[in-house]
C-alpha positions in Angstrom: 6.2 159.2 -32.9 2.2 159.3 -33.2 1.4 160.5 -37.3 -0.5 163.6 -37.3 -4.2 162.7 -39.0 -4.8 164.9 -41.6 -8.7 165.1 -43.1 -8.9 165.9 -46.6 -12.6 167.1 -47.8 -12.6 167.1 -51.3 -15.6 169.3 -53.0 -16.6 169.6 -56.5 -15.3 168.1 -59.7 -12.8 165.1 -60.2 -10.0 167.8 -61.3 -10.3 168.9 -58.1 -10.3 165.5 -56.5 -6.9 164.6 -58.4 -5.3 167.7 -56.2 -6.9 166.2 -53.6 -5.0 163.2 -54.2 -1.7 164.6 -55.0 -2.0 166.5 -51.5 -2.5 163.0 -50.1 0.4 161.8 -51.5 2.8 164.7 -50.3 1.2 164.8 -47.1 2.2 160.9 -46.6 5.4 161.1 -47.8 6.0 163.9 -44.9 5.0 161.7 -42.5 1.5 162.6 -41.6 -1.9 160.0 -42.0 -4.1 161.6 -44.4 -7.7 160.4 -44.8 -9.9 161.2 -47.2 -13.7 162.1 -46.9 -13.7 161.0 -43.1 -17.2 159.7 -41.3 -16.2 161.5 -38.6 -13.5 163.8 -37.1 -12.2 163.2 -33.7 -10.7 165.6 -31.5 -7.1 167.0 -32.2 -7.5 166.5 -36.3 -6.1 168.8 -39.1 -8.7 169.3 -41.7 -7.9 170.4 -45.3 -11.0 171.7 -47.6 -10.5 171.4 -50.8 -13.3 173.9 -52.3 -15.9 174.5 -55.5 -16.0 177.8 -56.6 -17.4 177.0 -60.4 -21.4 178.0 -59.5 -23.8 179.3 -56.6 -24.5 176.0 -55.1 -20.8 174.8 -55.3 -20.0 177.8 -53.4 -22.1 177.7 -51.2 -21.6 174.0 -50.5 -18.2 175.4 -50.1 -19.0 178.0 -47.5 -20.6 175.8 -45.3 -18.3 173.3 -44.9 -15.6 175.9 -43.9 -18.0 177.0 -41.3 -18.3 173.5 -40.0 -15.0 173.0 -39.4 -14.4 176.3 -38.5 -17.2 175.7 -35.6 -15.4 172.7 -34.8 -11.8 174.5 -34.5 -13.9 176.9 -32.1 -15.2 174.3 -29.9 -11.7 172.6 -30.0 -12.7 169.5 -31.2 -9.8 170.1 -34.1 -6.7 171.7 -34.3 -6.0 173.3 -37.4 -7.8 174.3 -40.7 -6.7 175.0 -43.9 -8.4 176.0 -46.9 -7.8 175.3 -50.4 -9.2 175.2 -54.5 -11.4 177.5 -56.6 -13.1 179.5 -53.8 -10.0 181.0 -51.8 -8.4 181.3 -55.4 -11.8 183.5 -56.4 -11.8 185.4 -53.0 -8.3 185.3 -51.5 -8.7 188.8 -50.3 -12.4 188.4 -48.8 -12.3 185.1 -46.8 -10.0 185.5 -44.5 -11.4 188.6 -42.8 -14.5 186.6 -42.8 -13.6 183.7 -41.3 -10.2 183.6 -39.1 -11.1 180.5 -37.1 -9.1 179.3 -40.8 -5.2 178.8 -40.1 -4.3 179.2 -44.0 -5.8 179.9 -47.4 -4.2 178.5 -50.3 -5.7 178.5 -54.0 -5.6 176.1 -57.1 -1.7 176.2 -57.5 0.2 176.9 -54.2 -1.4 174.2 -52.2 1.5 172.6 -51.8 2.1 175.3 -48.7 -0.4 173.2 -46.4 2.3 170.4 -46.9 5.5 172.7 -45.6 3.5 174.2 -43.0 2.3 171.0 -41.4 5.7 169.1 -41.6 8.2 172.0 -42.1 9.3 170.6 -45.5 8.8 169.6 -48.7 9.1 165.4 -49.3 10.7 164.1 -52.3 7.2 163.3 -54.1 7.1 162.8 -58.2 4.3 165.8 -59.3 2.1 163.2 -60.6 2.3 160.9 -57.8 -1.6 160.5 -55.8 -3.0 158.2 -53.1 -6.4 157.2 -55.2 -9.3 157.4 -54.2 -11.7 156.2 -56.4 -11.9 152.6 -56.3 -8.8 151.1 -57.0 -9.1 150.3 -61.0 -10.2 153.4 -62.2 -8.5 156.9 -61.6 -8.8 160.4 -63.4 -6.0 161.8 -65.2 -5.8 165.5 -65.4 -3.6 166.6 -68.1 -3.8 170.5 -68.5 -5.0 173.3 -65.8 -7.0 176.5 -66.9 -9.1 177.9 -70.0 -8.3 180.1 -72.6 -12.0 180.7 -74.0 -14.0 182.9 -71.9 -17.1 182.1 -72.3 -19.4 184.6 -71.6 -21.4 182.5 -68.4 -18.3 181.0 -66.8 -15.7 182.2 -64.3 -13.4 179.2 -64.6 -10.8 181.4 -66.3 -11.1 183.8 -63.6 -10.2 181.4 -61.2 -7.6 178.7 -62.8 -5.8 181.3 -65.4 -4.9 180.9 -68.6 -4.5 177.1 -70.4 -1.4 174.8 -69.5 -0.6 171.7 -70.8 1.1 169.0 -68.9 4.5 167.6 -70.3 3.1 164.6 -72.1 6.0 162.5 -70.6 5.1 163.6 -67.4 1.3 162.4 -67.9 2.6 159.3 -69.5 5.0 158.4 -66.5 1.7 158.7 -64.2 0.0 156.4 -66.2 2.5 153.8 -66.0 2.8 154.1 -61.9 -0.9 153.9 -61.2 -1.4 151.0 -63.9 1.4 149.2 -62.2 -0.9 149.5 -58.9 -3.7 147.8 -60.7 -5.4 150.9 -62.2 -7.5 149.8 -65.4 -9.5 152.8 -66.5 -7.9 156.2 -66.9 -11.0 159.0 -67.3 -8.9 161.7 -69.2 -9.5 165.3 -67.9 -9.4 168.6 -67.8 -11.5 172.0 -68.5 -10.7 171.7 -72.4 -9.3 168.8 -73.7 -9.5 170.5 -77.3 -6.9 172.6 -76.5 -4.0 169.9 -75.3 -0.8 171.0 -76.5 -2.1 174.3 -78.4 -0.2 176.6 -75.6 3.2 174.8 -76.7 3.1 173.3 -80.3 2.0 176.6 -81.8 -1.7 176.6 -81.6 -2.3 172.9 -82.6 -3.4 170.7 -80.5 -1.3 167.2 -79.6 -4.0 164.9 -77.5 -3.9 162.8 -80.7 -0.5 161.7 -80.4 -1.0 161.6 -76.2 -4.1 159.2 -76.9 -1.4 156.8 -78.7 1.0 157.4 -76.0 -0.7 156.6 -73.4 -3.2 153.6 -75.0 0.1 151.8 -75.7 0.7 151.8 -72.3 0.4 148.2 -70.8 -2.4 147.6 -68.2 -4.5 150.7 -69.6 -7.9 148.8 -70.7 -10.4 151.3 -71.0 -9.2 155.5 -71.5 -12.5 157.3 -71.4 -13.1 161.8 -72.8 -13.9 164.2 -70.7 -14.5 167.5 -71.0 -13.6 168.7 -74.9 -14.8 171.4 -76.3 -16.4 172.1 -80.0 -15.0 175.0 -81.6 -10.8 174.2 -82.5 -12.6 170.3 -81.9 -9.5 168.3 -83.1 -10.8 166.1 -85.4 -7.6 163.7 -85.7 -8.1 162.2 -82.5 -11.5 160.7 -84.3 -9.7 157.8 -86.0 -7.2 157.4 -83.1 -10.5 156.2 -80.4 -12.1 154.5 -83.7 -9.3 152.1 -84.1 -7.7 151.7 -80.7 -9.7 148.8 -78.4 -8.7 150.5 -75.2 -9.9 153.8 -76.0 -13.7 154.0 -75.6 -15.8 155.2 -77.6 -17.4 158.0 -75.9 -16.9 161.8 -75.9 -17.8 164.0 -73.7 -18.6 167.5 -75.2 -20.3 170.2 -73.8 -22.3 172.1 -76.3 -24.7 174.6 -74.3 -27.1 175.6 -77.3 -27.3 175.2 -80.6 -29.4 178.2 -81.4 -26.7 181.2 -82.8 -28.4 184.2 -81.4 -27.9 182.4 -78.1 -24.3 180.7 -78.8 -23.0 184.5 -79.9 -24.1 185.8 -76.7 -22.6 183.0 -74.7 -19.3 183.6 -77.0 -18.8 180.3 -77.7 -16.9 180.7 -81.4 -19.2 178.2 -82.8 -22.0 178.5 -84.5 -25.2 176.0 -85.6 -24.1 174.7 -88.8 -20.4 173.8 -87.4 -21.9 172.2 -84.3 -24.1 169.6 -86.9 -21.2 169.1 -88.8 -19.0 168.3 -86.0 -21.3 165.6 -84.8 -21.9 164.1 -88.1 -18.2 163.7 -88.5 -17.5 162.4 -84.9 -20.7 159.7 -85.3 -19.4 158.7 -89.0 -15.6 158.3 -88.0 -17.0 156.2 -84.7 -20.1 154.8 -85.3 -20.8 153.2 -82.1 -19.9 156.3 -79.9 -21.8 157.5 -77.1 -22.1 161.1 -77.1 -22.1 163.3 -73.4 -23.2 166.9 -73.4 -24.1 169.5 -71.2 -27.0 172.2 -72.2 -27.9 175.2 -70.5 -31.8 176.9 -70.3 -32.4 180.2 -69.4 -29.0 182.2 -71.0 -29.9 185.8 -71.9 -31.8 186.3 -74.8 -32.7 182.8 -74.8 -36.8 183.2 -75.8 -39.3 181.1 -76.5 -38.1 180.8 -80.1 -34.3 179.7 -79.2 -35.7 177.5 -76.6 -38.2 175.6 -79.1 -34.8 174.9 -81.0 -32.4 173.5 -78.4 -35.7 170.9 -77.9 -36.3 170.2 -81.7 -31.8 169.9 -81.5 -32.3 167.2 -78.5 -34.9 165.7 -80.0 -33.4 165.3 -83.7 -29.7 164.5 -82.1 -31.0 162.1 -79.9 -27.7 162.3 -77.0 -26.5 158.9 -75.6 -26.0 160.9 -72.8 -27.3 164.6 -71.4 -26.7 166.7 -68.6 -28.3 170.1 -68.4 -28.3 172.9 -66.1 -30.5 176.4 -65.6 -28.3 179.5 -66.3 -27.1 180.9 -62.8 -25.5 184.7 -63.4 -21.5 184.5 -62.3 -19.6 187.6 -60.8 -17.2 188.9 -62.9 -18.0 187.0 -66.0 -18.9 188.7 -69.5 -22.4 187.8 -69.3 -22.7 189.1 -65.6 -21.3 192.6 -66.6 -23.0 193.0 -69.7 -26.4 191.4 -69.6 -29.0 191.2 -67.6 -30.1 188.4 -66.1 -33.9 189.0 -66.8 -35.7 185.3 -67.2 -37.2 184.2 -64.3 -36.1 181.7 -62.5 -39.3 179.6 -62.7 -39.3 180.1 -66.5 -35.4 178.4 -66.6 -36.9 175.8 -64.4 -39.5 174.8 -66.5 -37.0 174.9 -69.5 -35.0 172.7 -67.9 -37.2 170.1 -66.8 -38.7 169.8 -70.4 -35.4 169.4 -71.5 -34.4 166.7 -69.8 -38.0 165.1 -69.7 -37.3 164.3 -73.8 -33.5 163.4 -72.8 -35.1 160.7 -70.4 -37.5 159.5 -73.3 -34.5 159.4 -75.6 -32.5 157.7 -73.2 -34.9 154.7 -72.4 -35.3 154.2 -75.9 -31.3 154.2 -76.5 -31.0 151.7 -73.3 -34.0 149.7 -74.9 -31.8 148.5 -78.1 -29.4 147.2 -75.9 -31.5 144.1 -74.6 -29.8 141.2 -75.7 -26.5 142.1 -76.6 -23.1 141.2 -74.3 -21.0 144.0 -73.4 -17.3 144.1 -71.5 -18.6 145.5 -68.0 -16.3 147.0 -65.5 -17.8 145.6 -62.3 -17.4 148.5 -59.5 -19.5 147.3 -56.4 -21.4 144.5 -55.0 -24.5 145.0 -53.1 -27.0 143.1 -51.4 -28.5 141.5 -54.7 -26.3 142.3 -57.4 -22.9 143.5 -58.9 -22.8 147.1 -59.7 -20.6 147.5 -63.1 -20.5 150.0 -66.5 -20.1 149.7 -70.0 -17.3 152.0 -72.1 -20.1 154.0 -72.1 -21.1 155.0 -68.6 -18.1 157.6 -67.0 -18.6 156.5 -63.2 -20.5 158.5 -61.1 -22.2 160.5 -63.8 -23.3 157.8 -66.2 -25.6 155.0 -66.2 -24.9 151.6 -64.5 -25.8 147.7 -64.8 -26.6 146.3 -62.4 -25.6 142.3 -62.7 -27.6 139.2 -61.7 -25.1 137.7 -58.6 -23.1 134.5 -60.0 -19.6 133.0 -59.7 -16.8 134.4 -61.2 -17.8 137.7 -61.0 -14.8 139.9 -59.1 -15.2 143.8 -57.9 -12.2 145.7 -59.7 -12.1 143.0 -63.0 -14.6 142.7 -66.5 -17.0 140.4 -66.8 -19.0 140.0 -70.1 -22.7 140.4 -69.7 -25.7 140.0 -71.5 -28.6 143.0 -70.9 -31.6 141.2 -70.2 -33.9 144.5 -69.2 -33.2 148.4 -69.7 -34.8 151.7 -67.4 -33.9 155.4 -69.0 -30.5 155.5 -67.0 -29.9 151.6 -65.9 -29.0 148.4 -67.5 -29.8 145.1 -66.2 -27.7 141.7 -67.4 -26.4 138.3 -66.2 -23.2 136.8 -66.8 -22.6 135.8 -70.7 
């Protein structure tokens, strides 16, 4: 009997990727042929769309895809389409009526109802069990759902619901499986890695002990932070990265502002003071860490005063990595309903791109000390003239790269140790040591 193809379109962030994944998996074990991220869809597919609903763009990124496909259904150049993620979780009651051509809606926790309606039943698939698709040595790990901080400017609590670890043995078993099928770097996730474990050991948080867990773990090279948060920052996981050689030393840590008129407003539960501290500690317990944050221009109330001091924060801090983005006003949220959203949006702009004009000084200076020295790369691609690899410090797709000088002995998937000879703001170049 033919498999039916099932297209899986997987939007936004690499939690939502891992559901993509587990869907995959489920949808394989039923007996069907999923694809992922198709070049092209050929009459009589299923198509899945797995969608963003974090911030404007995302959504409508969303949107539009759904009305591709749902164009396509129309002109019967597919069969079926089903709908899943943040945005039909956000607006379950809205879509439908708005689109029909879609055969089912499902949100961030019941897709597993595109799997019984396709084959009629549910296979005998492990929870943690995925089809990757990253490249084949590196996967993300998701290890809780949901956010218990409500910050004023974001709606991911509205959407995923309240914090919820995952059984550490759980995460632990899925570890072992995908290093036993030649996984080599685990990028640890979720929307508050500060919080693991608070929701069941009584407010404290446990990724300490799930850091030694899962670094003991044989085949795990490189386990890589994503996503903690500052205030509650557990500070005992510090000396777990400094002295484990598989956990790398990198954090990512989204800290928005540092001025505290602006972080009160954004209700962050942190204030200026703690935030230095907090980095002082974390670059004294692991000297050699690279730091990731994300900072946001334009936040209500944010003048020219609070702006001047996020820059003289950059520029003092000086972030091995930075990501920044102009506040964009949320439905629902705190700030939405209680402020108003009164800086232009040419004014954010122009924050923004001063922002990260410093960050790109900063960076090429960072990158420039690293001339000369051999690093363990992680060697990703090969392209026309060179290997395409990163260092403990670059998280793929949002990180820098190096690109390596072509030699023997170099192998996609495996490490090579290479020497920078030559640094840009966000690229590395090196040869084989």
């Amino acid at each position: 009997m033919k498999r039916k193809k099932v297209d899986v379109i997987s939007l936004g962030c690499s939690k939502n990727l891992v559901d993509s994944e587990r869907l995959m998996k489920m949808l394989s074990d039923a007996g069907m042929e999923p694809c992922h991220e198709p070049e092209t869809t050929k009459t009589g597919d299923i198509v899945v769309v797995n969608t963003c609903g974090f911030i404007g763009d995302a959504k409508e990124e969303s949107v539009n895809t759904i009305l591709e496909y749902a164009d396509l259904k129309s002109r019967g150049k597919i069969s079926a389409l089903y709908v899943m993620g943040c945005l039909s979780e956000r607006y379950r009651k809205e879509l439908p009526a708005e689109i029909p051509e879609v055969d089912g809606w499902f949100g961030k926790t019941d897709w597993h109802g595109i799997v019984k309606e396709l084959a009629r039943r549910y296979p005998a698939t492990a929870s943690y069990d995925r089809i990757i698709t990253t490249p084949r040595h590196h996967a993300y790990l998701k290890i809780a759902e949901g956010c218990d901080r409500f910050c004023a400017f974001c709606a991911i609590p509205l959407i995923t619901g309240r914090y919820k670890s995952r059984d550490p043995r759980e995460i632990e078993a899925e570890v072992r499986l995908l290093a036993g099928r030649e996984v080599k770097e685990f990028n640890i996730i979720a929307q508050d890695l500060s919080g693991y474990g608070c929701d069941t050991n009584s407010g404290k948080s446990t990724l300490a002990d799930l850091l030694k867990r899962l670094s003991d773990i044989k085949g795990v090279e490189w386990l890589r932070l994503h996503y903690a948060y500052p205030a509650g920052f557990p500070l005992d996981i510090l000396p777990v990265i400094a002295e484990r050689d598989n956990i790398c030393s990198y954090l990512d840590i989204a800290l928005q502002h540092i001025s505290d008129k602006v972080l009160k407003a954004m209700r962050r539960r942190v204030g200026k003071l703690e935030t230095l501290e907090l980095l002082d500690k974390i670059r004294t317990t692991v000297p050699d860490i690279h730091i990731r944050t994300t900072l946001m221009t334009g936040f209500p109330g944010e003048g020219e005063d609070e702006f001047d001091e996020l820059m003289e924060f950059v520029r003092t801090t000086r972030f091995e990595r930075m990501g920044a983005f102009a506040y964009c006003e949320e439905e629902g949220t705190f700030a939405a309903l209680n402020y108003n959203d009164d800086i232009p949006a040419d004014v954010k702009q122009k924050r923004l791109d001063s922002l990260m004009a410093l960050q790109e000084e900063i960076s090429a200076q960072i990158q420039d000390k690293k001339i000369g020295s051999v690093y363990k790369v992680m060697i990703d691609r090969e392209e026309d003239n060179h290997f395409v690899g990163r260092t403990q410090w670059d998280s793929p797709e949002v990180d820098p790269e190096v690109l390596v000088t072509k030699a023997p002995g170099i192998v996609c998937g495996e490490f090579c140790d290479v020497r920078i000879t030559d640094a840009m703001p966000f690229e590395l170049i090196g040869e084989k040591a």
